[in-house]
C-alpha positions as CSV (number, residue, x, y, z in Angstrom):
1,X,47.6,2.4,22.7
2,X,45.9,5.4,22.3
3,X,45.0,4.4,18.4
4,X,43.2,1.5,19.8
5,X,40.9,4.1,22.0
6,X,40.4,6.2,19.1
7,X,39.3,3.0,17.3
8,X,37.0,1.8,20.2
9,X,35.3,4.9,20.5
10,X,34.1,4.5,16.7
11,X,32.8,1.2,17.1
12,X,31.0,2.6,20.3
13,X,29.4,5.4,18.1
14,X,28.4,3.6,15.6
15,X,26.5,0.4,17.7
16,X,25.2,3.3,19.5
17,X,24.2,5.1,16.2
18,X,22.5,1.6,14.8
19,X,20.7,1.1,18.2
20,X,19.0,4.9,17.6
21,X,18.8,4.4,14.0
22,X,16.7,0.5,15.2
23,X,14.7,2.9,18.1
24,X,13.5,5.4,15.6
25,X,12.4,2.4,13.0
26,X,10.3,0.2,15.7
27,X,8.9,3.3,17.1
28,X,7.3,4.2,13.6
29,X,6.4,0.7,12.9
30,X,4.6,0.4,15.9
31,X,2.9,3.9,15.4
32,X,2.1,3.0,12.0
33,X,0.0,-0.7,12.5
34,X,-3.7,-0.3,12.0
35,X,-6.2,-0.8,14.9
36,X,-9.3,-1.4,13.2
37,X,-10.2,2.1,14.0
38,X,-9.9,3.9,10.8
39,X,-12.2,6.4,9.7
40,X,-13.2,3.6,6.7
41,X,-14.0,0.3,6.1
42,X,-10.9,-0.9,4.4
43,X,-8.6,-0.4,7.8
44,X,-6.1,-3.1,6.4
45,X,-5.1,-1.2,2.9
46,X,-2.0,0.6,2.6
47,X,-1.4,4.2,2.6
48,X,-0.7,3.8,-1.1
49,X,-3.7,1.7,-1.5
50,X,-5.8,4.4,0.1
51,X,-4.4,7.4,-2.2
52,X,-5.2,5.2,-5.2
53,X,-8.9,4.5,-4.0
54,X,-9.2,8.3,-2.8
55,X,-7.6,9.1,-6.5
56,X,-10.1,6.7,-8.0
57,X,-13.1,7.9,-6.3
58,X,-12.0,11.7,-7.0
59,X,-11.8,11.0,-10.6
60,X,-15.1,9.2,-10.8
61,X,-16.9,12.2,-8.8
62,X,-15.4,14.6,-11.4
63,X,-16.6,12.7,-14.2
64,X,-19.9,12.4,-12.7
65,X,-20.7,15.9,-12.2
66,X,-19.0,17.2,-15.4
67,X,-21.3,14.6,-17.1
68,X,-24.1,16.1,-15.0
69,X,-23.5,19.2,-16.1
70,X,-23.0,18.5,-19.7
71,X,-26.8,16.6,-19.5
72,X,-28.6,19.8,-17.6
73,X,-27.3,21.7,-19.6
74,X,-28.8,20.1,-22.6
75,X,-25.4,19.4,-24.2
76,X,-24.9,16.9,-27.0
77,X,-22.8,13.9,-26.6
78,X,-20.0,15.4,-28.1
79,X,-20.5,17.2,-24.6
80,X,-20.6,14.5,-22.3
81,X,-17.0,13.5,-20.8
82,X,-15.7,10.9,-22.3
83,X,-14.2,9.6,-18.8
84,X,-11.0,8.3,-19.7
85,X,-9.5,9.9,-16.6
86,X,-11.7,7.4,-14.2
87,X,-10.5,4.6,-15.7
88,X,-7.2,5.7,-15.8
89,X,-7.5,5.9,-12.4
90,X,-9.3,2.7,-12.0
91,X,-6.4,0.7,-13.6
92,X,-4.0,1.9,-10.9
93,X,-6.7,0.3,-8.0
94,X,-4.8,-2.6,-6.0
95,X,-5.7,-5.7,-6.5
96,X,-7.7,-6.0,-3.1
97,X,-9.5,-3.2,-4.8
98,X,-11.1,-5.3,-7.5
99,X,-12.6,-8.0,-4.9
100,X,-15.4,-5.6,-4.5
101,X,-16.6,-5.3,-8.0
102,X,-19.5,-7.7,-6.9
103,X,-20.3,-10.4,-10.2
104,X,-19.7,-8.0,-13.0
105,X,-16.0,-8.1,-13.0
106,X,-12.8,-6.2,-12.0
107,X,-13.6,-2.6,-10.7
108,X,-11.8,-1.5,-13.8
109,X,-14.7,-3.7,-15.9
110,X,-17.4,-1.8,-13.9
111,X,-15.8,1.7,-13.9
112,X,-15.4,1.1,-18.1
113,X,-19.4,-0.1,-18.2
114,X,-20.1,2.8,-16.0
115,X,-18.6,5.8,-18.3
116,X,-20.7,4.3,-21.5
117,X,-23.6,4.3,-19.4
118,X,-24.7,1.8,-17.4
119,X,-26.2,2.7,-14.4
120,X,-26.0,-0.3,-12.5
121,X,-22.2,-0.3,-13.0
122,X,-21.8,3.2,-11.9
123,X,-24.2,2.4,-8.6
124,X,-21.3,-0.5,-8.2
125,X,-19.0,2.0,-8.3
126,X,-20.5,4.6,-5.9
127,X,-21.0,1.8,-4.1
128,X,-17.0,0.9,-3.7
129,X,-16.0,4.7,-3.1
130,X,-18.2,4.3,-0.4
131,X,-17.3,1.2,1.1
132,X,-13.7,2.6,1.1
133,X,-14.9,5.8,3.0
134,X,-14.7,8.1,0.0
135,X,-18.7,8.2,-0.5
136,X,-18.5,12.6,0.1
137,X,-16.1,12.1,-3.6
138,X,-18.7,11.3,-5.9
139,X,-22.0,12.8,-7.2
C-alpha cells in the first residue's frame, strides 16, 4: 500500500512539473508576439532575422566609411576596401530580406553592384538598412 503512495506522489510531481514547465512556455510566447510597435519598420521579422539585417547594415556602414577614408585620403584603389565582408553579410539576409531590393534584384545583387561602385545600388542599400531601422549603421 504504501509503494502505491510513493508511486502517486511521482505522478503528482511530475503533472505538476509539466503544468509549470507549459506556464513558463505560454508566458514567454505571449511576451514574445509582436505588436506592431517596434522601434522599426519590419515588426514581423524574427530576432534572428533582425541580427542578420543589424549584421548587414553594420558591415555595409564599415565598408562605407573605410572606403571614405581610403578616397579622402587620396588612396589608390589598391586602398579602397574591397567589401567582401558586406556581402558576406548580405548572403546571410532572410529571404523576406531580398523583397526590398526594389527591380535590380536580390539585396545580395545590389549590395555586390554597390561595392564595385554603383551608386544607385548603394542608395538601394542605405535605403534597406533604413527601412529596417538600422539607417544610424551606415555612412
Amino acid at each position: 500500500m504504501e509503494h502505491g503512495g510513493v508511486r502517486g506522489g511521482r505522478i503528482v510531481r511530475r503533472v505538476a512539473g509539466a503544468v509549470v514547465v507549459a506556464a513558463v512556455v505560454a508566458g514567454m510566447v505571449s511576451g514574445c508576439s509582436s505588436d506592431g510597435s517596434g522601434d522599426s519598420g519590419d515588426s514581423g521579422a524574427s530576432e534572428v532575422d533582425r541580427a542578420w539585417q543589424e549584421n548587414y547594415c553594420r558591415e555595409l556602414g564599415s565598408w562605407q566609411r573605410a572606403r571614405n577614408s581610403a578616397t579622402e585620403e587620396g588612396a589608390e584603389s589598391d586602398a579602397v576596401p574591397d567589401g567582401d565582408a558586406v556581402v558576406s553579410a548580405a548572403r546571410q539576409l532572410p529571404s523576406a530580406a531580398y523583397e526590398g531590393a526594389g527591380d535590380d534584384g536580390s539585396m545580395l545583387d545590389v549590395t555586390v553592384m554597390a561595392v564595385r561602385g554603383d551608386t544607385n545600388a548603394e542608395g538601394e542599400a542605405v535605403a534597406y538598412c533604413a527601412a529596417a531601422g538600422f539607417e544610424t549603421l551606415t555612412r
